[in-house]
N, C-alpha and C positions, 0 to 999 in steps of 0.2 A: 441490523441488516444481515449481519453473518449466517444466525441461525433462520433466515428467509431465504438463501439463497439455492434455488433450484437443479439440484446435480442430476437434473437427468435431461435436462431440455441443454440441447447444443448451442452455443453459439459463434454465428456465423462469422468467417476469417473478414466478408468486407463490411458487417455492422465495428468490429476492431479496427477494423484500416480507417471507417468513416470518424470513429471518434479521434482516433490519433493524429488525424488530417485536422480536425480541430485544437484539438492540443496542441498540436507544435504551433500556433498560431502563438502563443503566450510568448511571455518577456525573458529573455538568455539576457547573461552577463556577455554585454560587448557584443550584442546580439554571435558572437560563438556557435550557436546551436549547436551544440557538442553534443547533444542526448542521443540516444538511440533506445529501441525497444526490442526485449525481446521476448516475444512471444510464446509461452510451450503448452502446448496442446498432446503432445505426447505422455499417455498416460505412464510410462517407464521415469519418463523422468521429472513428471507432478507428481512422482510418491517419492522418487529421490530427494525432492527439496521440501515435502512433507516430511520425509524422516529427520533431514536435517530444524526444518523448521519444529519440530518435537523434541529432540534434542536439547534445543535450548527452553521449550515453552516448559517443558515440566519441572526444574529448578524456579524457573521463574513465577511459577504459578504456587509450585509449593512454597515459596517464602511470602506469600499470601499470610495476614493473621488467619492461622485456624480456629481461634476462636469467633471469629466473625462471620456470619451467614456470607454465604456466596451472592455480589452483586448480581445482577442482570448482567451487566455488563462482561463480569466474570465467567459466567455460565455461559454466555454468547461466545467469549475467546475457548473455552478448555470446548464448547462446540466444533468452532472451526479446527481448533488441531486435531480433534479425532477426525473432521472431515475433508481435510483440506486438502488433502488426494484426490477425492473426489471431482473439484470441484474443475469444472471442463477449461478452461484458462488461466494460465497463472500468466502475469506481466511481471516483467524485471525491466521497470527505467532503467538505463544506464547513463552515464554522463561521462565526457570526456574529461579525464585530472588534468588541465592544462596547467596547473598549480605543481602537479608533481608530489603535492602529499601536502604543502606549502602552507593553504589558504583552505581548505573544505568548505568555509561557510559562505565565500561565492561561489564554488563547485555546486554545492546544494542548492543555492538560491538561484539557480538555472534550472535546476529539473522539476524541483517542487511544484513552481508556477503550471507549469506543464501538468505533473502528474494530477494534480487539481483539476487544473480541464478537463482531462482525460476522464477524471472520475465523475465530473458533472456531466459529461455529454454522455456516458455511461449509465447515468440517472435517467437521463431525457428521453432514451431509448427503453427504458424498462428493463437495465440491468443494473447489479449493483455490486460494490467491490467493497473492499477495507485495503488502508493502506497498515503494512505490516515491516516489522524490520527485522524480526528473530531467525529468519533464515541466516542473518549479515554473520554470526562470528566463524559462517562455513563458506564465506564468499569465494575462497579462492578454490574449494570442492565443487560448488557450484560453477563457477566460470571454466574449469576443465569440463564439468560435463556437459555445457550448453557452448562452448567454445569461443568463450567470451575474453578478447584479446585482453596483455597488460594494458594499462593507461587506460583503463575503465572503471567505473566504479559504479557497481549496484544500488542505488537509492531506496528502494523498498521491494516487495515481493505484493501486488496487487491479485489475489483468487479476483476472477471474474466470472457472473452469472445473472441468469435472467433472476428476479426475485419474485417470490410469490406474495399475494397479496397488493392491498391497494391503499391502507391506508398508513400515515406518517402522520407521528407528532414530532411537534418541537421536541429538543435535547432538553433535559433538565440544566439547567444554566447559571451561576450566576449570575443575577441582576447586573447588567450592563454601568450600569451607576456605581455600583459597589467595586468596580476594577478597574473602570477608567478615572485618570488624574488628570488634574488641568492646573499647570506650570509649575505645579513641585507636588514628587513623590508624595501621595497620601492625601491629597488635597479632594478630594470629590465634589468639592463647589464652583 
């Protein structure tokens, strides 16, 4: 999807409000609905969380084996972060810490649901996103430039765009049988 996505065709602020109106429809911890979104369409500060988001991708990228050909998959990421400036929406789910730092992994497991939605209703419309997280170890550079209060917490960094193209394959996958068990670890019968 990354290296499909269309950086020159706009997209519009209530085709974003329509998916989001569906999103939040998903399941919060203790129904909370703590998430919030924020939206930046301003191209000053999609290069600022591209630089940050580069920052981290190129250590992570070069501890790649170099001796191994670059996957698809690879060549699609080291795409997006040369482009990802570009790329006309960026989304930051946020969630509210009511845990305090405490518990993350039902903080998380309130937004997640959500950002799912978001990205399938994002499909259904003819745009397409990747959910990212390498902007997070400059979260708190980021939340100063987009004014995003304490007691929030950034979940991913969503590039949004129309996609070119029309057709999709399945993911290459492990065999569904090969990784589900049934009543003890390892069991596949």
């Amino acid at each position: 999807m990354r290296k499909r996505l269309d950086l020159t065709r706009p997209v519009p602020r209530e085709v974003i409000v329509e998916c989001l109106r569906l999103a939040i429809q998903a399941p919060t911890g203790s129904n909370r609905q703590g998430w919030r979104w924020m939206i930046v369409t301003d191209a000053d500060k999609r290069a600022a969380l591209a630089d940050w988001y580069g920052d981290v991708f190129g250590p992570y990228i070069a501890s790649a084996d170099d001796d191994a050909p670059k996957s698809r998959v690879a060549e699609s990421a080291i795409w997006l972060a040369e482009h990802l400036h570009e790329v006309p929406v960026h989304v930051i789910p946020c969630i509210e810490d009511y845990t305090k730092g405490a518990a993350h992994a039902g903080v998380y497991a309130s937004i997640y649901p959500a950002v799912w939605s978001f990205q399938l209703a994002l499909r259904s419309r003819g745009l397409g996103t990747v959910l990212t997280t390498l902007h997070l170890p400059h979260e708190r550079e980021a939340a100063e430039l987009l004014g995003i209060p304490e007691g929030f917490i950034q979940a991913a960094l969503l590039p949004v765009a129309y996609y070119e193209g029309e057709e999709f394959k399945p993911a290459k996958r492990r065999p569904v049988e090969e990784i589900t068990y049934w009543d003890e670890w390892g069991s596949t019968a």
